[in-house]
GUZANU-510530 format. One record per residue: residue number from 1; x, y, z of N, C-alpha, C in turn; residue in three letters. Coordinates in nm, 2 decimals. Example, Ala and Ser with C-alpha at 12.3 -4.5 7.8 and 13.67 -1.06 7.14 Angstrom:
<mivexs>
+-----+--------+--------+--------+--------+--------+--------+--------+--------+--------+------+
! pos !   n.px !   n.py !   n.pz !  ca.px !  ca.py !  ca.pz !   c.px !   c.py !   c.pz ! code !
+-----+--------+--------+--------+--------+--------+--------+--------+--------+--------+------+
!   1 !   1.32 !  -0.57 !   0.78 !   1.23 !  -0.45 !   0.78 !   1.32 !  -0.33 !   0.78 !  ala !
!   2 !   1.28 !  -0.22 !   0.71 !   1.37 !  -0.11 !   0.71 !   1.29 !   0.00 !   0.79 !  ser !
+-----+--------+--------+--------+--------+--------+--------+--------+--------+--------+------+
</mivexs>
This chain:
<mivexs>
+-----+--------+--------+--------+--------+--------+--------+--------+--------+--------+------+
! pos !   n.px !   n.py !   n.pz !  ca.px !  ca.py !  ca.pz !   c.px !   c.py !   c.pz ! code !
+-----+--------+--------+--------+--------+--------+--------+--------+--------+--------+------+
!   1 !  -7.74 !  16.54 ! -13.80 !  -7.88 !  16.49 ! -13.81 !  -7.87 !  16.35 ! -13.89 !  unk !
!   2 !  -7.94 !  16.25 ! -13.84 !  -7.93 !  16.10 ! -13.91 !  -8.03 !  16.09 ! -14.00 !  unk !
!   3 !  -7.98 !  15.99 ! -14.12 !  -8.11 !  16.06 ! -14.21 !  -8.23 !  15.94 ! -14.20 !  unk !
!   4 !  -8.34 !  15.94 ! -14.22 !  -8.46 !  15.87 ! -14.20 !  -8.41 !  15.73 ! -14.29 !  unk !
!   5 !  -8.46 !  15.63 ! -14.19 !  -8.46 !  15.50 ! -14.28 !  -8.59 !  15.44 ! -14.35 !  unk !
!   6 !  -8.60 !  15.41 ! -14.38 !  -8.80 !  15.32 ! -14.41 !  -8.82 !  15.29 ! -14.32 !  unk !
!   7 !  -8.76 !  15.21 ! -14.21 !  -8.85 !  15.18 ! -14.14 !  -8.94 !  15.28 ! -14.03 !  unk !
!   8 !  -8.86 !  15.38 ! -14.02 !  -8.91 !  15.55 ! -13.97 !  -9.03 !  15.59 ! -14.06 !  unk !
!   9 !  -9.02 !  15.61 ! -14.16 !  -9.12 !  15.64 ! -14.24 !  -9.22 !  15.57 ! -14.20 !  unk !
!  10 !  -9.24 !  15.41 ! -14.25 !  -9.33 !  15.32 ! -14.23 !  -9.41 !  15.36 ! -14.07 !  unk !
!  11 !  -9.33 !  15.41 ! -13.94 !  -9.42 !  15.42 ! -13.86 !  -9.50 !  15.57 ! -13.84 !  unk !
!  12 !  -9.49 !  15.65 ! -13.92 !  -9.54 !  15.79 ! -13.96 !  -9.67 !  15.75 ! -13.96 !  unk !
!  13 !  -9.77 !  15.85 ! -13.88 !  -9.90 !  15.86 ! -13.91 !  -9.95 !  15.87 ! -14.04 !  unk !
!  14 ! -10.04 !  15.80 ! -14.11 ! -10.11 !  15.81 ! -14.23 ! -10.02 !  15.68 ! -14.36 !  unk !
!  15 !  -9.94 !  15.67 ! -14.31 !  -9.83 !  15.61 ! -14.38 !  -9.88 !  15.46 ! -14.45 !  unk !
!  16 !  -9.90 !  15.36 ! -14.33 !  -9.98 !  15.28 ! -14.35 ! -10.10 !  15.26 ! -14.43 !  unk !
!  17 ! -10.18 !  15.38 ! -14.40 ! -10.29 !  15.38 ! -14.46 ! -10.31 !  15.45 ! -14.60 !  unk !
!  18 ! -10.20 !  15.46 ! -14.64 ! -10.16 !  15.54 ! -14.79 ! -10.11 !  15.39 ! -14.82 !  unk !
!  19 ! -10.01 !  15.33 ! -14.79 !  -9.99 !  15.24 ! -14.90 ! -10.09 !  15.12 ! -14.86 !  unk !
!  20 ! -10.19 !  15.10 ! -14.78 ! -10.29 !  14.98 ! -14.82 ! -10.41 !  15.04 ! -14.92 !  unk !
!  21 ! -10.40 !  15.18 ! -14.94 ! -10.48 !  15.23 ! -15.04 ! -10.45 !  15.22 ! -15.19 !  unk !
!  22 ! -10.29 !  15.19 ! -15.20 ! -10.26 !  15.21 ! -15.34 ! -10.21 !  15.04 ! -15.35 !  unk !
!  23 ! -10.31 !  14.96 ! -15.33 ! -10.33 !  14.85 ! -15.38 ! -10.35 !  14.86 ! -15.52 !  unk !
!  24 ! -10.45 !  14.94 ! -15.57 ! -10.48 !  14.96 ! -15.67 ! -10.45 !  15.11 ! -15.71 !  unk !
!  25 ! -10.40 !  15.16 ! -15.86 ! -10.42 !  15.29 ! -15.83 ! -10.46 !  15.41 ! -15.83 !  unk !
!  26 ! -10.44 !  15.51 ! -15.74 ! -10.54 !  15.61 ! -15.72 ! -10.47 !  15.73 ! -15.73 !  unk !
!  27 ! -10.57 !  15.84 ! -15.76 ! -10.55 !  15.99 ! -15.79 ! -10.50 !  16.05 ! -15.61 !  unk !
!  28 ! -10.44 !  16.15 ! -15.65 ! -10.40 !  16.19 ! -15.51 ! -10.53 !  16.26 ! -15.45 !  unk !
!  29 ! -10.63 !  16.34 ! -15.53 ! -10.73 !  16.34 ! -15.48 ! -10.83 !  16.27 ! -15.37 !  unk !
!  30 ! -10.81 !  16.13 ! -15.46 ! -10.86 !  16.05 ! -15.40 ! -10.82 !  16.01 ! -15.25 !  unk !
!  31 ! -10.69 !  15.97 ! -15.24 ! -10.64 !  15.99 ! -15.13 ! -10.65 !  16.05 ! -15.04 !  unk !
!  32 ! -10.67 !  16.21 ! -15.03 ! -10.67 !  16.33 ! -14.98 ! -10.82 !  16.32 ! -14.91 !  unk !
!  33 ! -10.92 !  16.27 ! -15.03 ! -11.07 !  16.25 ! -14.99 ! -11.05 !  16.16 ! -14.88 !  unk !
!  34 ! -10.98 !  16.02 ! -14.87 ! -10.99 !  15.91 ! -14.77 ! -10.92 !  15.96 ! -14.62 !  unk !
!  35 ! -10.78 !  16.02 ! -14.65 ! -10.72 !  16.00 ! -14.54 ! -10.66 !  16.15 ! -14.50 !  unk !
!  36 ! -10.62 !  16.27 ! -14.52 ! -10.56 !  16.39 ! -14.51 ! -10.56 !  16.49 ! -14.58 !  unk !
!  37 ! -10.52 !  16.56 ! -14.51 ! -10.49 !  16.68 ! -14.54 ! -10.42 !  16.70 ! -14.68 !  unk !
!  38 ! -10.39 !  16.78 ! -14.82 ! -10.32 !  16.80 ! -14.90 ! -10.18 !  16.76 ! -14.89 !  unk !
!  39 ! -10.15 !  16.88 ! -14.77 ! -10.01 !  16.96 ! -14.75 !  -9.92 !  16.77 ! -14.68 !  unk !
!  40 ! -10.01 !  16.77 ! -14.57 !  -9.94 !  16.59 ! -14.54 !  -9.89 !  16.54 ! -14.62 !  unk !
!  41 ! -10.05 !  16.49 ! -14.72 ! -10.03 !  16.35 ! -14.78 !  -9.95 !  16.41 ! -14.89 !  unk !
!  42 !  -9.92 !  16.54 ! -14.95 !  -9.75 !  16.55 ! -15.04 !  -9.64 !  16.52 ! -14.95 !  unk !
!  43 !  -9.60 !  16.55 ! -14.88 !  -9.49 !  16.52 ! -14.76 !  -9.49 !  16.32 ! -14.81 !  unk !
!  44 !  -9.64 !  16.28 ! -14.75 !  -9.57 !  16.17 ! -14.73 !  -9.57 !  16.03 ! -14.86 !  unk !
!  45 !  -9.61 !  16.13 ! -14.96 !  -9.66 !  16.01 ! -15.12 !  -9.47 !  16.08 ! -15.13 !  unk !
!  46 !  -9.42 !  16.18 ! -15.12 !  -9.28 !  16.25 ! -15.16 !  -9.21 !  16.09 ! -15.09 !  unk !
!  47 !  -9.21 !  16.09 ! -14.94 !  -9.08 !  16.05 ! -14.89 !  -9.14 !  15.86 ! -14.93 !  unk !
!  48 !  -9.28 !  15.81 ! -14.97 !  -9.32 !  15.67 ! -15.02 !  -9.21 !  15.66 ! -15.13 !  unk !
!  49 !  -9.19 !  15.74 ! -15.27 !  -9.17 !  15.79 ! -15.35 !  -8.97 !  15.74 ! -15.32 !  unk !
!  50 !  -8.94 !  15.85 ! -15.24 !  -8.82 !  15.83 ! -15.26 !  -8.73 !  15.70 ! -15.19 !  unk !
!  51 !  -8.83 !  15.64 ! -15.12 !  -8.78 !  15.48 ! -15.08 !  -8.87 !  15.38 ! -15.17 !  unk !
!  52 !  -8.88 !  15.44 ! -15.28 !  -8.92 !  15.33 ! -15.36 !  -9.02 !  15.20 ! -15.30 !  unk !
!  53 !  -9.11 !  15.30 ! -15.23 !  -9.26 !  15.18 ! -15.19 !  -9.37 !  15.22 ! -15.32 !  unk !
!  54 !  -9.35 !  15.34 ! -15.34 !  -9.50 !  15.38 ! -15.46 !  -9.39 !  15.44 ! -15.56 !  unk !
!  55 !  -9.47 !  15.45 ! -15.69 !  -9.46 !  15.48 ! -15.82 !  -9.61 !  15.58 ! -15.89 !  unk !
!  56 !  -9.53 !  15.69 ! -15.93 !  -9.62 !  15.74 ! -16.03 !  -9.66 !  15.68 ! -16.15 !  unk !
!  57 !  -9.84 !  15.66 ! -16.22 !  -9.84 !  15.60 ! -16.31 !  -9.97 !  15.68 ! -16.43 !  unk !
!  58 !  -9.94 !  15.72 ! -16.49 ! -10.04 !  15.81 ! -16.57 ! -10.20 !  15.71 ! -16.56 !  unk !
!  59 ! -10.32 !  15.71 ! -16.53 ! -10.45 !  15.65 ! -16.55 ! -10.51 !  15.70 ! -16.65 !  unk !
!  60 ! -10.61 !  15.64 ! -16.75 ! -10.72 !  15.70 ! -16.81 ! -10.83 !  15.70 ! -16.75 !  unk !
!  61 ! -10.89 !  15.86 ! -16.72 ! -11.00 !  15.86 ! -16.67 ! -11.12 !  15.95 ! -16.80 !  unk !
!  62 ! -11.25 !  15.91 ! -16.84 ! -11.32 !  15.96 ! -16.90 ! -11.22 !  16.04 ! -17.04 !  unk !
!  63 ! -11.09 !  15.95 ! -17.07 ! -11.04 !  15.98 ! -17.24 ! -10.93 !  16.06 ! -17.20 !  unk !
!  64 ! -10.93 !  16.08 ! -17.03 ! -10.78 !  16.22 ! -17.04 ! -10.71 !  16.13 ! -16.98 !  unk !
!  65 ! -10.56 !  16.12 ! -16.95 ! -10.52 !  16.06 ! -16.87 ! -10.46 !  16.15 ! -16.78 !  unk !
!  66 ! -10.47 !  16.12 ! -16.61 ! -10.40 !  16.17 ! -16.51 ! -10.31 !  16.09 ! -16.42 !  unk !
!  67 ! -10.22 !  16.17 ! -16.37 ! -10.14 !  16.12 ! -16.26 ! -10.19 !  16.04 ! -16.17 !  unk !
!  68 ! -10.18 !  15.89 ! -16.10 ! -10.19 !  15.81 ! -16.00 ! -10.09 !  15.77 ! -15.98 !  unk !
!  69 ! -10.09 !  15.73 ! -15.82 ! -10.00 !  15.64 ! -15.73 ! -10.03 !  15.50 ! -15.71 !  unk !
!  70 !  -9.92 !  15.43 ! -15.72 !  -9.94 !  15.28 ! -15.69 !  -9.87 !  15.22 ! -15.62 !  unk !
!  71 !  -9.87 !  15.13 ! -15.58 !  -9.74 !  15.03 ! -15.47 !  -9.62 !  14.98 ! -15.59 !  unk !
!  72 !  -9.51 !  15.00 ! -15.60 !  -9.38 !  14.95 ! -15.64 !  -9.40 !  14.80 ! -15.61 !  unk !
!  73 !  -9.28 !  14.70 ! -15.70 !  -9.31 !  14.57 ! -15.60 !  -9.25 !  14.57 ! -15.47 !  unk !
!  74 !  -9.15 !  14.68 ! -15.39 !  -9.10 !  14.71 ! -15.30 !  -9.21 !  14.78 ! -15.18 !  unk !
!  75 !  -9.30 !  14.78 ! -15.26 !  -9.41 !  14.83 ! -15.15 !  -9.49 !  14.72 ! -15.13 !  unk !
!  76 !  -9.53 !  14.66 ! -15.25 !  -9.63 !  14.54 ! -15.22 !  -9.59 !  14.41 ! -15.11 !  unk !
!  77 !  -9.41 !  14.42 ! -15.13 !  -9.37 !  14.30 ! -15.07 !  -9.41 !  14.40 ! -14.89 !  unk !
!  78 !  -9.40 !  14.49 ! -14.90 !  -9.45 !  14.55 ! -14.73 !  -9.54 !  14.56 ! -14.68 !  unk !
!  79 !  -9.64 !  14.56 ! -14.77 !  -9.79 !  14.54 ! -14.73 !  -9.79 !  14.37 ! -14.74 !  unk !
!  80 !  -9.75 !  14.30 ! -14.78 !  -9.75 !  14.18 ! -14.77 !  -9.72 !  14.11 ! -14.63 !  unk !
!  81 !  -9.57 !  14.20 ! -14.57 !  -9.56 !  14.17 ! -14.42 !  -9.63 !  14.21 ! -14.34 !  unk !
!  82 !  -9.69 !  14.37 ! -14.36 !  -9.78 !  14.40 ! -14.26 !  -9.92 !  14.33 ! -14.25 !  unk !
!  83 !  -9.93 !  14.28 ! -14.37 ! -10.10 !  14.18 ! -14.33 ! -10.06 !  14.04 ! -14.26 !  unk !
!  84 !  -9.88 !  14.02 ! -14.26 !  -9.91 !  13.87 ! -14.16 !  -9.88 !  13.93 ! -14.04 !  unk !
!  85 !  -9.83 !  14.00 ! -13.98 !  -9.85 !  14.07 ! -13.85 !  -9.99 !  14.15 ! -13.77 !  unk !
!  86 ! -10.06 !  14.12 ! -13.88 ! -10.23 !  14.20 ! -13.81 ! -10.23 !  14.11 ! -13.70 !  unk !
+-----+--------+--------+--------+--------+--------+--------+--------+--------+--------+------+
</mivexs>
């Protein structure tokens, strides 16, 4: 079995639209509300994660802080290519 490159990932359903969401960052909730299913969008914030496009970052919301996802600069520079290709 060959193992997945980024560029495989990158063409995965929902993929795209997870990391133009974590422009800024967001609760997986939130995510889950915009674009999928739970069970998915862990699969694919996991394999963002392990090619180093997104980063976990603690947020303060209402004094607690919780877990959010963000774009790495290894993610931003790929949302950068995909907006000159629209």
């Amino acid at each position: 079995m060959q193992s997945e490159d980024v560029r495989d990932v990158l063409l995965q359903p929902y993929v795209i639209e997870i990391l133009k969401e974590l422009g800024h960052p967001k609760r997986f909730k939130d995510l889950q509300d915009k674009i999928t299913t739970s069970q998915t969008l862990s699969v694919k914030l996991s394999k963002l994660k392990r090619y180093g496009l997104i980063k976990p970052i603690p947020i303060e919301i209402d004094g607690k802080y919780v877990n959010a996802y963000t774009l790495s600069e290894k993610g931003k520079k790929i949302i950068k290519i995909l907006e000159t290709i629209k």
